[in-house]
N, CA, C and O atoms as a GROMACS GRO file, in nm:
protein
  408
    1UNK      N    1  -1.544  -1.008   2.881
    1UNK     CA    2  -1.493  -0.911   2.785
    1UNK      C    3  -1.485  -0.973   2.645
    1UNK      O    4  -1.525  -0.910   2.547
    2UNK      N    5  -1.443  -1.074   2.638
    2UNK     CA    6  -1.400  -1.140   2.485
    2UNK      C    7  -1.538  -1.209   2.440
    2UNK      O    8  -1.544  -1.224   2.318
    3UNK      N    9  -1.666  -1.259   2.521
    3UNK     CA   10  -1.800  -1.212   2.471
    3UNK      C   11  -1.831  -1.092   2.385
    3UNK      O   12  -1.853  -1.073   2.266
    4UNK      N   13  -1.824  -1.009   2.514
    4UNK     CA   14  -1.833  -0.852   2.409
    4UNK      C   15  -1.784  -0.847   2.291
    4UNK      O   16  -1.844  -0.879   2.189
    5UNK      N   17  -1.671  -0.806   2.297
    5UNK     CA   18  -1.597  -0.824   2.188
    5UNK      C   19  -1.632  -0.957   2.049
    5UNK      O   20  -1.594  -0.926   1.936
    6UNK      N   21  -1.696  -1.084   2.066
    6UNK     CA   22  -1.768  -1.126   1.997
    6UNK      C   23  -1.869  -1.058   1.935
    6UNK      O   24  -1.869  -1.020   1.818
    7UNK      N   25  -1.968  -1.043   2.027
    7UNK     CA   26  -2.116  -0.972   2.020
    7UNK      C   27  -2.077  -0.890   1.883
    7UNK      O   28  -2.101  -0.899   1.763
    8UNK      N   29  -1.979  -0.779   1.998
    8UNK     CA   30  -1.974  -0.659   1.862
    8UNK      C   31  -1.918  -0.669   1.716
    8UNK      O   32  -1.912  -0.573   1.639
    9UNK      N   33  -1.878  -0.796   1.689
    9UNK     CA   34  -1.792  -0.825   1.589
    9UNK      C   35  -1.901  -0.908   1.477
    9UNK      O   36  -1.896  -0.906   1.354
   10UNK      N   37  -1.992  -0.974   1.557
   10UNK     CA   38  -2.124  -1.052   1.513
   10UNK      C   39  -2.233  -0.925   1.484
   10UNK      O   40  -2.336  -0.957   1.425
   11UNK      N   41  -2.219  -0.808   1.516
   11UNK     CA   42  -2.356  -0.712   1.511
   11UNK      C   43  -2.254  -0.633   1.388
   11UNK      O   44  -2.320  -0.611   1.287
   12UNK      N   45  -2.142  -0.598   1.380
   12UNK     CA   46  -2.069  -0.500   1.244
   12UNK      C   47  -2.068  -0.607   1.145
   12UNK      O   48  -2.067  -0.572   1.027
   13UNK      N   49  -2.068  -0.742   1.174
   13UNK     CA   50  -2.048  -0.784   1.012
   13UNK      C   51  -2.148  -0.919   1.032
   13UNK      O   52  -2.115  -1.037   1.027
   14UNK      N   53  -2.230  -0.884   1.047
   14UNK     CA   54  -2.332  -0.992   1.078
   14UNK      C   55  -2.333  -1.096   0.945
   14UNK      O   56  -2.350  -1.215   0.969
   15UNK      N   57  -2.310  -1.043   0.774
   15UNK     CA   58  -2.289  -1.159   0.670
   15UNK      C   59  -2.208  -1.208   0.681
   15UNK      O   60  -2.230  -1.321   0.639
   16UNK      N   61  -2.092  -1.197   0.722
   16UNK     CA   62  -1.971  -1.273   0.729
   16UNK      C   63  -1.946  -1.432   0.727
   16UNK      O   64  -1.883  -1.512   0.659
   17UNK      N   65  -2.052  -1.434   0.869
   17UNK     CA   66  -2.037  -1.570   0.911
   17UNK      C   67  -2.079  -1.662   0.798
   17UNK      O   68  -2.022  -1.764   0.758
   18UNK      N   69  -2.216  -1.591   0.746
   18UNK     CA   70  -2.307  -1.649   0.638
   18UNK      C   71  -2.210  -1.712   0.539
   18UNK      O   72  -2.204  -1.829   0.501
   19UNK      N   73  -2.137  -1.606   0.505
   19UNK     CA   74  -2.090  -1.605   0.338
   19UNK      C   75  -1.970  -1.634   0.329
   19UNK      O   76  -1.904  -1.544   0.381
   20UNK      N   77  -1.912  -1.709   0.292
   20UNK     CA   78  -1.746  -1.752   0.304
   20UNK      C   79  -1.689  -1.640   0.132
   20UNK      O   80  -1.739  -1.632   0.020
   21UNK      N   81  -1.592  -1.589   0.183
   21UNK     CA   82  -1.567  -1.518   0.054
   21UNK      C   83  -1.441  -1.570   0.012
   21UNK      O   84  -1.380  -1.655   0.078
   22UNK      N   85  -1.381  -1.501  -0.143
   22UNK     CA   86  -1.234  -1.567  -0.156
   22UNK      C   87  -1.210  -1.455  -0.240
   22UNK      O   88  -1.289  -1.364  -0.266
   23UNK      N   89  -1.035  -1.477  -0.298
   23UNK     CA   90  -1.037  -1.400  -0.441
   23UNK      C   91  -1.001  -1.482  -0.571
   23UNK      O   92  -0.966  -1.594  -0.609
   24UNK      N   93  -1.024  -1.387  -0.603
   24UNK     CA   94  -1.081  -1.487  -0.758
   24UNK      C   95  -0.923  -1.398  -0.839
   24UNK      O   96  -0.860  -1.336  -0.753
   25UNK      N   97  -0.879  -1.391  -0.942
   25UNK     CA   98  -0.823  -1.329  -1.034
   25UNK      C   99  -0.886  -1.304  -1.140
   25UNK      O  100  -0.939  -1.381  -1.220
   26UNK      N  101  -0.873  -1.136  -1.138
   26UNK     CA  102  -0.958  -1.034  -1.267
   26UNK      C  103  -0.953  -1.090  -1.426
   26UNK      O  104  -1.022  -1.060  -1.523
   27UNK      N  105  -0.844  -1.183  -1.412
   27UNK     CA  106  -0.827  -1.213  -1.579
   27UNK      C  107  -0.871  -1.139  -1.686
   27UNK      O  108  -0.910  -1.184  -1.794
   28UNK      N  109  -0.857  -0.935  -1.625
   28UNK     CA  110  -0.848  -0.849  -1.722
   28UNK      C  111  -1.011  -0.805  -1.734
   28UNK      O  112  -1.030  -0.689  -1.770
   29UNK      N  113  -1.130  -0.888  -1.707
   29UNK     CA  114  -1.236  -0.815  -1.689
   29UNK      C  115  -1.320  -0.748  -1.554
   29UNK      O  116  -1.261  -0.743  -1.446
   30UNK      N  117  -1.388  -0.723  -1.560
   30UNK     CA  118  -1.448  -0.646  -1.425
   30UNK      C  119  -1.487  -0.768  -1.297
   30UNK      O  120  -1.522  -0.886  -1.302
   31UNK      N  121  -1.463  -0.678  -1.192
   31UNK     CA  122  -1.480  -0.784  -1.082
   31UNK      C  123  -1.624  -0.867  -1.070
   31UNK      O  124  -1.646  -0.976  -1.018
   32UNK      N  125  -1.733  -0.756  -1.151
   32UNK     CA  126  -1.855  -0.814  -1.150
   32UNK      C  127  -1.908  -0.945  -1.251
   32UNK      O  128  -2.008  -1.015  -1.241
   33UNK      N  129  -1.774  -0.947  -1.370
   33UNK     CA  130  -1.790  -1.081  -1.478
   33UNK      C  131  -1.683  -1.206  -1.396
   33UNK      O  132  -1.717  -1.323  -1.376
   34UNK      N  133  -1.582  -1.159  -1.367
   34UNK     CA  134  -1.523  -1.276  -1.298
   34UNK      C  135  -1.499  -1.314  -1.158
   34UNK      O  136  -1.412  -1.380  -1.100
   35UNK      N  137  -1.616  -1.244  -1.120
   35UNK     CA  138  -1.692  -1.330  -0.967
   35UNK      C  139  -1.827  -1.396  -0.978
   35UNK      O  140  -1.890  -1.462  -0.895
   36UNK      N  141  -1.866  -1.350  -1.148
   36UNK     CA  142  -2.015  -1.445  -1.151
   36UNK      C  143  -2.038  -1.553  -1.121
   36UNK      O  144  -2.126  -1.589  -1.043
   37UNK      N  145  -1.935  -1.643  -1.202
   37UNK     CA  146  -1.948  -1.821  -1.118
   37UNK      C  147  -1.941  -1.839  -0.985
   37UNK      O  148  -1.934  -1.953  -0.940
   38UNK      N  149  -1.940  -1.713  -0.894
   38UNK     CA  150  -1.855  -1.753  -0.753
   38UNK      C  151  -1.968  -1.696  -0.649
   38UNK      O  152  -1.944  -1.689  -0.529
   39UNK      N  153  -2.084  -1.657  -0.702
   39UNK     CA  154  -2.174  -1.626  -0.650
   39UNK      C  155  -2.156  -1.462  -0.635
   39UNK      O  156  -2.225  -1.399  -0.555
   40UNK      N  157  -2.078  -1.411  -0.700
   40UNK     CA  158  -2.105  -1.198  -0.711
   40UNK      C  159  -1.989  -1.144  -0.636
   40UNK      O  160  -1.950  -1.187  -0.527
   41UNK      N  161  -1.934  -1.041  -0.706
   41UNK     CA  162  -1.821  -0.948  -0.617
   41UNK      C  163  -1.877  -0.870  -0.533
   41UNK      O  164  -1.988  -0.817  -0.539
   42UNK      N  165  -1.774  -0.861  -0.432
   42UNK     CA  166  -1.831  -0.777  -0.312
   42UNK      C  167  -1.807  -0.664  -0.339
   42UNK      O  168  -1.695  -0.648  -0.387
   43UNK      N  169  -1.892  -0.539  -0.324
   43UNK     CA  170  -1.899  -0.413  -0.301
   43UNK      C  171  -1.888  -0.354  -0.172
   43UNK      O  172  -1.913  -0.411  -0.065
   44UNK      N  173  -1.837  -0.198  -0.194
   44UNK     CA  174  -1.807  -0.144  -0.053
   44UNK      C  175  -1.879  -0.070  -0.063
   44UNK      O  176  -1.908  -0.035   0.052
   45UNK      N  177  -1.969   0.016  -0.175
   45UNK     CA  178  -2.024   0.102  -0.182
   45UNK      C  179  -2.093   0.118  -0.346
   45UNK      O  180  -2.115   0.032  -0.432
   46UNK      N  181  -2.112   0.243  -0.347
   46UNK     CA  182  -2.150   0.275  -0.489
   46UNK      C  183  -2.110   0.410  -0.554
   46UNK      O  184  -2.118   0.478  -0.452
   47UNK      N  185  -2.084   0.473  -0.623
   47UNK     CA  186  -2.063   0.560  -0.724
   47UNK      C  187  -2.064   0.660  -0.755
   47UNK      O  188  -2.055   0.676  -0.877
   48UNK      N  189  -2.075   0.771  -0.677
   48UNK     CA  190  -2.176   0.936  -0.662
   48UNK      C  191  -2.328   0.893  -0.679
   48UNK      O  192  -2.417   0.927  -0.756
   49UNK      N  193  -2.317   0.792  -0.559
   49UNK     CA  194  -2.465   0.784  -0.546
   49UNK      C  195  -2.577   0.678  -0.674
   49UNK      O  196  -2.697   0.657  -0.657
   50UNK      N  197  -2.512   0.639  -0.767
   50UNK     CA  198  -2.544   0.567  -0.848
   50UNK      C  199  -2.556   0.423  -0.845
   50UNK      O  200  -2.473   0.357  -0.907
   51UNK      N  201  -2.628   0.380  -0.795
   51UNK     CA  202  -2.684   0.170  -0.776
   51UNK      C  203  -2.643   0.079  -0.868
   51UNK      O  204  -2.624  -0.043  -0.872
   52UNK      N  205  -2.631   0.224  -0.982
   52UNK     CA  206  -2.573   0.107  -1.092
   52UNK      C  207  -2.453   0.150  -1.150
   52UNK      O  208  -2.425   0.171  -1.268
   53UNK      N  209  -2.361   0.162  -1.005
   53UNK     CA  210  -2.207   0.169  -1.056
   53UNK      C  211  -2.154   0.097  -0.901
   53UNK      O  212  -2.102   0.172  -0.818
   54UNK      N  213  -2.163   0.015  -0.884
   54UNK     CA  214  -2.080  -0.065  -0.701
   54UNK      C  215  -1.944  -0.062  -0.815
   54UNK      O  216  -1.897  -0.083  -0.926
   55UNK      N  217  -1.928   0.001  -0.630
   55UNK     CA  218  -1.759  -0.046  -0.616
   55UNK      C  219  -1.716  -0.140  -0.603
   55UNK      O  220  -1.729  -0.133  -0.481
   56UNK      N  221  -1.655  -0.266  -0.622
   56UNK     CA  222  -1.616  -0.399  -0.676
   56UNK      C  223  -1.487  -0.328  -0.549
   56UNK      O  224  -1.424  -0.222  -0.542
   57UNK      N  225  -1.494  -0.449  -0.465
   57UNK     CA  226  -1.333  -0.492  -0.396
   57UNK      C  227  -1.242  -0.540  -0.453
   57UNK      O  228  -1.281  -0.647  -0.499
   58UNK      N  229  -1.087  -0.514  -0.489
   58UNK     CA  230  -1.036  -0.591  -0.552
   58UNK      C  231  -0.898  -0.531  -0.507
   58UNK      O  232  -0.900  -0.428  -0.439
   59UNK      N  233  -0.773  -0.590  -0.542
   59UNK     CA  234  -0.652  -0.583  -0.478
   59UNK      C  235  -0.562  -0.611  -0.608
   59UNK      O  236  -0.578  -0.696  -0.695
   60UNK      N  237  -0.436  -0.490  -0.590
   60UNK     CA  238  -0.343  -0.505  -0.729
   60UNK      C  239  -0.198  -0.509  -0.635
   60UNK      O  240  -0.188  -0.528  -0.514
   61UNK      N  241  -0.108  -0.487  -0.720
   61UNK     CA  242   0.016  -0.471  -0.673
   61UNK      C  243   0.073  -0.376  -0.746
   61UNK      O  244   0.127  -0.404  -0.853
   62UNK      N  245   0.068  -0.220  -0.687
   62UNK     CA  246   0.129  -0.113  -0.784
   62UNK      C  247   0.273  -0.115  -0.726
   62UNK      O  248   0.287  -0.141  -0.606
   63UNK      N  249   0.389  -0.088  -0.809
   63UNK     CA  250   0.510  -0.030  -0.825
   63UNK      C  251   0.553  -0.159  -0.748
   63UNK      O  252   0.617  -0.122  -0.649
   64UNK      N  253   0.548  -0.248  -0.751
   64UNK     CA  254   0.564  -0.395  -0.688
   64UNK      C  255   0.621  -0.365  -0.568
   64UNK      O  256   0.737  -0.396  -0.541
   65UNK      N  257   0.519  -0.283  -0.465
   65UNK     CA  258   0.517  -0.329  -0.334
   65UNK      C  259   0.447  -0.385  -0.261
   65UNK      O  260   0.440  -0.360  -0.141
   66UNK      N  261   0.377  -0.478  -0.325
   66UNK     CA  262   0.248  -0.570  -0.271
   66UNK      C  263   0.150  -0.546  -0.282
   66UNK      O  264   0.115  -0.428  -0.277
   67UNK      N  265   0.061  -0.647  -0.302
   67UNK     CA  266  -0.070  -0.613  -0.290
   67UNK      C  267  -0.160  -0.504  -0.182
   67UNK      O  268  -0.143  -0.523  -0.061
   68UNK      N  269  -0.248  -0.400  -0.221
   68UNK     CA  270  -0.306  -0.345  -0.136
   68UNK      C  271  -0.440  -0.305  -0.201
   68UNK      O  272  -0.446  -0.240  -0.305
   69UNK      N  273  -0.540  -0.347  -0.137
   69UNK     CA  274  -0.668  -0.298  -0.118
   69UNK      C  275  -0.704  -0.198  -0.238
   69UNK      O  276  -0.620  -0.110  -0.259
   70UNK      N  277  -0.844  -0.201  -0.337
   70UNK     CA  278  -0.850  -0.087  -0.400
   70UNK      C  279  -1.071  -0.135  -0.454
   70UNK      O  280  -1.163  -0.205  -0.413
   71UNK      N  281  -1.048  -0.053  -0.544
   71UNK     CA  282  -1.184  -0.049  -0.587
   71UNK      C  283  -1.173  -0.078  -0.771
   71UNK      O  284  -1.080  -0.033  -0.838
   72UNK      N  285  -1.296  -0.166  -0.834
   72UNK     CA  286  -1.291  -0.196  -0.954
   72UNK      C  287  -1.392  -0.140  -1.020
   72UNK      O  288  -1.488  -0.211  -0.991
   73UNK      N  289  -1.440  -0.031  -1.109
   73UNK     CA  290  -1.549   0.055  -1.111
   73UNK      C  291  -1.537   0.075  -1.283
   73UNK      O  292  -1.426   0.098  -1.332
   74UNK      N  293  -1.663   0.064  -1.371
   74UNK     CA  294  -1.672   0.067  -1.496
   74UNK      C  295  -1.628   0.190  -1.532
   74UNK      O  296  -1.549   0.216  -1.622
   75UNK      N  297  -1.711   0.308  -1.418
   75UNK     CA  298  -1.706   0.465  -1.483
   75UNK      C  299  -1.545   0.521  -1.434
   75UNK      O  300  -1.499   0.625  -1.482
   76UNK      N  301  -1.488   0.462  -1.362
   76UNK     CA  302  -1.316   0.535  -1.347
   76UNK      C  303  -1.263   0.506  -1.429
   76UNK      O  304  -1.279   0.559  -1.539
   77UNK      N  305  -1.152   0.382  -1.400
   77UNK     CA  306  -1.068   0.381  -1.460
   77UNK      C  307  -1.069   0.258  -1.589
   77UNK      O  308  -0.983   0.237  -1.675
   78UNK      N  309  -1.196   0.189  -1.567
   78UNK     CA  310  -1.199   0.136  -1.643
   78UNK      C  311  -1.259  -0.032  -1.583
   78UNK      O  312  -1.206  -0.096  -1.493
   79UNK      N  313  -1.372  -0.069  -1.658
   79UNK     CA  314  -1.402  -0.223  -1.526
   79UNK      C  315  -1.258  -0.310  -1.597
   79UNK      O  316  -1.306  -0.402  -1.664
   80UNK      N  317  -1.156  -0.312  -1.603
   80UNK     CA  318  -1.076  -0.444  -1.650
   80UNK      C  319  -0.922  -0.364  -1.573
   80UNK      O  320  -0.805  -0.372  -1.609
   81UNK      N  321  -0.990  -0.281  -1.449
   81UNK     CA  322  -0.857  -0.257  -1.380
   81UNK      C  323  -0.894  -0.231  -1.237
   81UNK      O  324  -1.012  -0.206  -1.217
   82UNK      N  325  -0.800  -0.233  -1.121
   82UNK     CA  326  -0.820  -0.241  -1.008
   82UNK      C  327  -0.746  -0.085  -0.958
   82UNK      O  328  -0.624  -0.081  -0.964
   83UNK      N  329  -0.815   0.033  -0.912
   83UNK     CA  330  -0.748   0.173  -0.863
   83UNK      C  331  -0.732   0.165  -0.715
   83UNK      O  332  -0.824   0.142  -0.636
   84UNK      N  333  -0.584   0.190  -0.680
   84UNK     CA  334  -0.533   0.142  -0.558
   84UNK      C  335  -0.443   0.268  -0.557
   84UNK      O  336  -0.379   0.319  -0.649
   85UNK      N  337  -0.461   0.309  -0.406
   85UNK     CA  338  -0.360   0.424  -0.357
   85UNK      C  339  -0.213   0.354  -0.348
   85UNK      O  340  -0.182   0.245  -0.302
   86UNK      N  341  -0.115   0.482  -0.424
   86UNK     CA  342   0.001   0.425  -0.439
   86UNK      C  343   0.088   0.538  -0.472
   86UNK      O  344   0.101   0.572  -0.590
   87UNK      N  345   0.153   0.604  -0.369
   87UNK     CA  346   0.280   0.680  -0.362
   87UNK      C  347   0.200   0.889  -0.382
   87UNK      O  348   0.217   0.985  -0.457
   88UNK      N  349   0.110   0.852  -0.254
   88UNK     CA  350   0.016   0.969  -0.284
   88UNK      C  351  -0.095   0.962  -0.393
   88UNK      O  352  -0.152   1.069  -0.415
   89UNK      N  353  -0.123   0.889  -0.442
   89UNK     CA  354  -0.224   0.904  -0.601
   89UNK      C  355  -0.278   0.793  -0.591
   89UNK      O  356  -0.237   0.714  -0.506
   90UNK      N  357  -0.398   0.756  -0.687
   90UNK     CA  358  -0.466   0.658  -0.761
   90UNK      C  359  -0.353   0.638  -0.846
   90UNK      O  360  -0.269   0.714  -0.895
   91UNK      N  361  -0.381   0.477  -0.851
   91UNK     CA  362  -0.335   0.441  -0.949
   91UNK      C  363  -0.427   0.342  -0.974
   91UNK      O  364  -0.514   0.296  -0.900
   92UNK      N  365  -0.379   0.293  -1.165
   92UNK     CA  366  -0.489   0.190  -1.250
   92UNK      C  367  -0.398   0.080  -1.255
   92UNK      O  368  -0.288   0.095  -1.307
   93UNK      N  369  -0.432  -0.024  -1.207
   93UNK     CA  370  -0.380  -0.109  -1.241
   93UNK      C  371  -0.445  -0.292  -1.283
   93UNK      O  372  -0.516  -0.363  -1.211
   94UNK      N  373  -0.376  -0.331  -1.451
   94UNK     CA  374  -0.457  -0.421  -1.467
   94UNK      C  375  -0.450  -0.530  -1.466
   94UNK      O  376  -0.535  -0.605  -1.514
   95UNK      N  377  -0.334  -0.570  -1.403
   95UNK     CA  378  -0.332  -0.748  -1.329
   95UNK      C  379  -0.387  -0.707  -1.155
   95UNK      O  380  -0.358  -0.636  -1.058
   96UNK      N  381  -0.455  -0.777  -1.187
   96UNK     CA  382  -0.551  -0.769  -0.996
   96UNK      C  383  -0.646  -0.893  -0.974
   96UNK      O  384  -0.684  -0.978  -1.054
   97UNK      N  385  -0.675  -0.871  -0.827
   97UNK     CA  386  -0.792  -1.000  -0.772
   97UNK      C  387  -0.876  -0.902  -0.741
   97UNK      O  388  -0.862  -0.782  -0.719
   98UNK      N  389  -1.022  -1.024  -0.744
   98UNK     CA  390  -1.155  -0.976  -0.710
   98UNK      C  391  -1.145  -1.025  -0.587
   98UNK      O  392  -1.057  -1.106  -0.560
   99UNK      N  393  -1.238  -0.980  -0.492
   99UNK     CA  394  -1.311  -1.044  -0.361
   99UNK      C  395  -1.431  -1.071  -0.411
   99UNK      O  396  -1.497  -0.979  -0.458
  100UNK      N  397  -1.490  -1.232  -0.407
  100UNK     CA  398  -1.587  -1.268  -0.426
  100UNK      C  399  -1.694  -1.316  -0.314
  100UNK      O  400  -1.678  -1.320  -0.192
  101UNK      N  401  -1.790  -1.346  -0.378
  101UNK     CA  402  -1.856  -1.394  -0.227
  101UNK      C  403  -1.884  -1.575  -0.322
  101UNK      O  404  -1.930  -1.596  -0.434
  102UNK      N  405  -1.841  -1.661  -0.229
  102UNK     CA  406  -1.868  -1.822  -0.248
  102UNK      C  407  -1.988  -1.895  -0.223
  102UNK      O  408  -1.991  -2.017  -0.242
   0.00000   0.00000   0.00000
């Protein structure tokens, strides 16, 4: 069973193993300028379909209840902020980390 459970964990994220990732801190610009030295921010996706808008991974701390998960995108809210669900809504927020790839 815990084979399996390997297998399938090696076939959904097959880069993983490859790529050791970290986070970096936004220091106010887009996840895609301050993950450059670090080998590129990770994306989850892209934009209404647009290649040249990725969604940048990145993590803030709205209404200081911890950090949670969000997206860093030029055309929303702005590339020098991290939009994270927070109390029903988006929110912008601009002290945040990138997820980079190392």
């Amino acid at each position: 069973m815990s084979a399996m459970i390997a297998m399938c964990v090696v076939l959904v994220f097959p880069h993983t193993a490859a790529h050791a990732i970290s986070w970096q801190d936004g220091n106010g610009v887009s996840c895609k300028v301050s993950c450059a030295s670090k080998g590129g921010a990770i994306d989850s996706g892209i934009y209404k379909g647009d290649p040249d808008k990725p969604l940048y991974v990145c993590a803030a701390n709205a209404g200081g209840k911890g950090k949670r998960p969000g997206y860093n995108l030029a055309a929303a809210a702005g590339a020098n902020k991290c939009v994270v669900g927070y109390d029903f809504r988006e929110v912008a927020v601009g002290t945040f980390d990138c997820l980079c790839k190392n």
